[in-house]
C-alpha positions in Angstrom: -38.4 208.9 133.4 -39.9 207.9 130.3 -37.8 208.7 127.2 -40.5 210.9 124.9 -41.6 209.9 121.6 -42.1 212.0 118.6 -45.6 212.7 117.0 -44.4 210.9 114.1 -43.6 208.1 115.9 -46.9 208.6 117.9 -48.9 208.7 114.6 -47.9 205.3 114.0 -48.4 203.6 116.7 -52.3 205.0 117.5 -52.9 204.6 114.0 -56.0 202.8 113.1 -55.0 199.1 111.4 -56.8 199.0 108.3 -59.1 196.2 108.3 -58.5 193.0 106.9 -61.1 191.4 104.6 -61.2 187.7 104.0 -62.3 186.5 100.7 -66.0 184.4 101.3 -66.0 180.8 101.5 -67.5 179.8 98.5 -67.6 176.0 98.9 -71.1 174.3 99.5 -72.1 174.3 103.7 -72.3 170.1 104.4 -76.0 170.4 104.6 -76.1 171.6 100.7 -74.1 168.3 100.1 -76.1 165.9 102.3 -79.2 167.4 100.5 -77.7 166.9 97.3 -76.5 163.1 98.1 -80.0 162.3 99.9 -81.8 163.6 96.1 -79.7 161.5 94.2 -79.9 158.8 96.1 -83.8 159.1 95.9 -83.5 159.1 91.5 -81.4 156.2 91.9 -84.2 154.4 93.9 -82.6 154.0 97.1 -83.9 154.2 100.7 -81.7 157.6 102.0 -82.0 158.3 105.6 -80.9 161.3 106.9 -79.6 160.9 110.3 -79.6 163.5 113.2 -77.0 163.5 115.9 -76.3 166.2 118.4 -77.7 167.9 120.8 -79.9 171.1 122.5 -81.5 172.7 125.1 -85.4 172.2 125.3 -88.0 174.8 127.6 -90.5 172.4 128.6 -93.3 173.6 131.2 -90.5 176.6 132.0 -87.5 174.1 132.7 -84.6 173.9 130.6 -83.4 170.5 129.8 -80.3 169.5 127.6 -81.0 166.6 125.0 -78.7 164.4 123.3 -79.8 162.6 120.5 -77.5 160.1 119.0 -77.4 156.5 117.6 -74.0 155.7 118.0 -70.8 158.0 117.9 -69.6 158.9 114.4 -72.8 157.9 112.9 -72.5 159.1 109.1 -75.0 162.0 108.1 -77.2 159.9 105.6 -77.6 155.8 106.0 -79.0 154.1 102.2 -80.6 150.6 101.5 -79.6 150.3 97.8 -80.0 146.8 95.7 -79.8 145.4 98.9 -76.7 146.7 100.5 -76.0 148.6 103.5 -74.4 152.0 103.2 -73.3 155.0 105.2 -72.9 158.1 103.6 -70.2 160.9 105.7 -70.7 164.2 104.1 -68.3 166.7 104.3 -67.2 170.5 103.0 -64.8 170.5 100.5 -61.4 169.7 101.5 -62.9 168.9 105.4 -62.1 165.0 106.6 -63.9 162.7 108.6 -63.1 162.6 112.1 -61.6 159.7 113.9 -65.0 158.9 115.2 -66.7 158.6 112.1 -64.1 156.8 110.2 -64.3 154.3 113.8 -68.0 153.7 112.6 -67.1 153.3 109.2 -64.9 150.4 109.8 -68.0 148.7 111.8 -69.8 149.4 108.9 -67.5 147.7 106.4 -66.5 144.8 109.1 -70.2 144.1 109.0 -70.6 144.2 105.3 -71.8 147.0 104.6 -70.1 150.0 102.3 -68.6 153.1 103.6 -67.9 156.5 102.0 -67.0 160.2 102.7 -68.2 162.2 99.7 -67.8 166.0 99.3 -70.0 166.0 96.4 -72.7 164.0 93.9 -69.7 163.4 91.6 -67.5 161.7 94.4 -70.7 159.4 95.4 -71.0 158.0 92.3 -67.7 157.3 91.8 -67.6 155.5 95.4 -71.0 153.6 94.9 -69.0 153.0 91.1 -65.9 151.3 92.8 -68.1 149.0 95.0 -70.2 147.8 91.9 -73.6 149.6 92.3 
């Protein structure tokens, strides 16, 4: 038999939780910073190329088809010719890191010359493209 609980006891535990609410994210979304970037890079006279990678379903002629559209894996979001240099661009959230793909194509990029760099921000870009002498 099971032992019977008291209404205070039953108040408790069918009482409604009180909902939680979590503060809003207030850091920039990564497309606010690649857009950001990409305008800057623009004023400073460079070549910014925004590059897509991903991938969807398509209707076409009432069939569904999945696309993948990539370059190569971890390719950075935005690629620049500046003053004649080579450099890929990985933008991220605050406080989000580059994932072991992209930091895999950023070593190409720097093996082959070129200059690499995860930014979070306009400020952190110039400082990087400051470092390498740009």
């Amino acid at each position: 038999m099971m032992p019977r609980i008291s209404e205070d006891q039953f108040a408790k535990i069918t009482k409604p939780r009180e909902k939680r609410t979590r503060k809003p994210d207030t850091r920039p979304l990564e497309k606010d910073v690649q857009a950001a970037v990409k305008s800057y890079l623009h004023r400073l006279g460079a070549l910014p190329i925004r590059v897509n990678s991903g991938a969807m379903t398509a209707e076409h002629n009432e069939r569904k088809r999945f696309i993948r559209f990539t370059s190569e894996p971890g390719c950075s979001d935005i690629i620049v010719c500046l003053d004649g240099y080579f450099i890929a661009v990985e933008c991220k959230r605050v406080g989000e890191v580059a994932t072991a793909a992209q930091l895999a194509f950023g070593k190409k990029v720097q093996d082959a010359g070129g200059v690499f760099l995860v930014v979070s921000s306009v400020d952190q870009l110039r400082e990087g493209l400051k470092a390498v002498g740009l």
